[in-house]
C-alpha positions in Angstrom: -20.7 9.0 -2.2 -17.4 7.9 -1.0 -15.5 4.8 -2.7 -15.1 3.3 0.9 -18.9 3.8 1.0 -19.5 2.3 -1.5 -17.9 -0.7 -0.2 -20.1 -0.6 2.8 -23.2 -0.5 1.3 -22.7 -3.3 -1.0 -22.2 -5.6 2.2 -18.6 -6.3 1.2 -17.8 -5.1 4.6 -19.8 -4.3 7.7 -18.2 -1.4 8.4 -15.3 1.1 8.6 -13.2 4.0 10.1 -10.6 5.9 8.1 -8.6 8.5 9.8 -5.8 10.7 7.6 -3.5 12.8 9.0 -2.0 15.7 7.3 -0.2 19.5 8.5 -1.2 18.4 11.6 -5.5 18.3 11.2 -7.0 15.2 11.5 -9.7 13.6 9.2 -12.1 10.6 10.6 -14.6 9.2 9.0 -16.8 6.3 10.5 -19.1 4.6 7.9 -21.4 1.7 9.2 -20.2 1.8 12.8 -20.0 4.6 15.5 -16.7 6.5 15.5 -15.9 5.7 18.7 -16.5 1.5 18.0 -13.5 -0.4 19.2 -12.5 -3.1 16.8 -9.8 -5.8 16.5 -6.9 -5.5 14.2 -5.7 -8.4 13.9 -2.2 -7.7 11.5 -0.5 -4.4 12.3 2.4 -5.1 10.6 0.8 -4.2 6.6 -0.6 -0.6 8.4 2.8 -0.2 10.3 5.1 -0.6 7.2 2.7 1.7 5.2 2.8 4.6 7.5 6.4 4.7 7.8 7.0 4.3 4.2 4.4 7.7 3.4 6.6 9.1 6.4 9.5 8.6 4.0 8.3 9.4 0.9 6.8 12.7 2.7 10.5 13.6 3.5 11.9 12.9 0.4 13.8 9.9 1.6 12.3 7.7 -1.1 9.9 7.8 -4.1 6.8 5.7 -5.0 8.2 5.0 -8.2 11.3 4.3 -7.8 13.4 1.2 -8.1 13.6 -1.1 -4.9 17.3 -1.4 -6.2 18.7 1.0 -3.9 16.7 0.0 -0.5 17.1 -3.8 -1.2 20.4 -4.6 -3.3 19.7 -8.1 -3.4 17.0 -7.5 -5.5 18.7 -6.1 -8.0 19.4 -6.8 -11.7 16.4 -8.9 -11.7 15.8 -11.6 -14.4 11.8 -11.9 -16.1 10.1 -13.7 -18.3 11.0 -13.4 -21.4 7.0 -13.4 -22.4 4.1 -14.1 -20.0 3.5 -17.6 -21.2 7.3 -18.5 -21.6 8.8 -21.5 -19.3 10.2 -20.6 -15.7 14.1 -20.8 -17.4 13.3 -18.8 -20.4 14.2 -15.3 -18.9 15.9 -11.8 -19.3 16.8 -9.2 -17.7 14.1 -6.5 -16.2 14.4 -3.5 -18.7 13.2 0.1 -16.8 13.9 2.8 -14.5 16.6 2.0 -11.6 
């Protein structure tokens, strides 16, 4: 059984459609509803941002696990806690991959 099965069977949702794209064949899968259902997204900015961002990683033009450092340089040489319970001011700076 699928994970996203899964998901519908234990009523957390009603229903789904997943559709994945790759070397040009298509993959859809309709659990709970007919394929062809027409639904309301109501956000398409989270699926938007998603897709162009596999579009990238696909080319090359940036990795999963790689540093937002480069893309967003305002973000860069970020300061953390010092320890998970320490006080808002009692920070250092982020230690890891750049």
């Amino acid at each position: 059984m699928s994970v996203m099965a899964r998901h519908v069977e234990s009523g957390a949702i009603p229903g789904l459609i997943t559709a994945v794209t790759r070397h040009g064949e298509t993959e859809v899968e309709a659990i709970g509803v007919p394929r062809d259902a027409i639904f309301r997204i109501s956000s398409m900015t989270k699926p938007i941002t998603a897709a162009a961002a596999l579009l990238l990683v696909d080319d090359g033009a940036i990795r999963l696990d790689e540093s937002v450092d480069r893309l967003v340089p305002e973000l860069a040489n970020r300061q953390v806690l010092r320890r998970f319970d320490s006080p808002l001011d009692d920070t250092v700076p982020r230690v890891g991959r750049s």
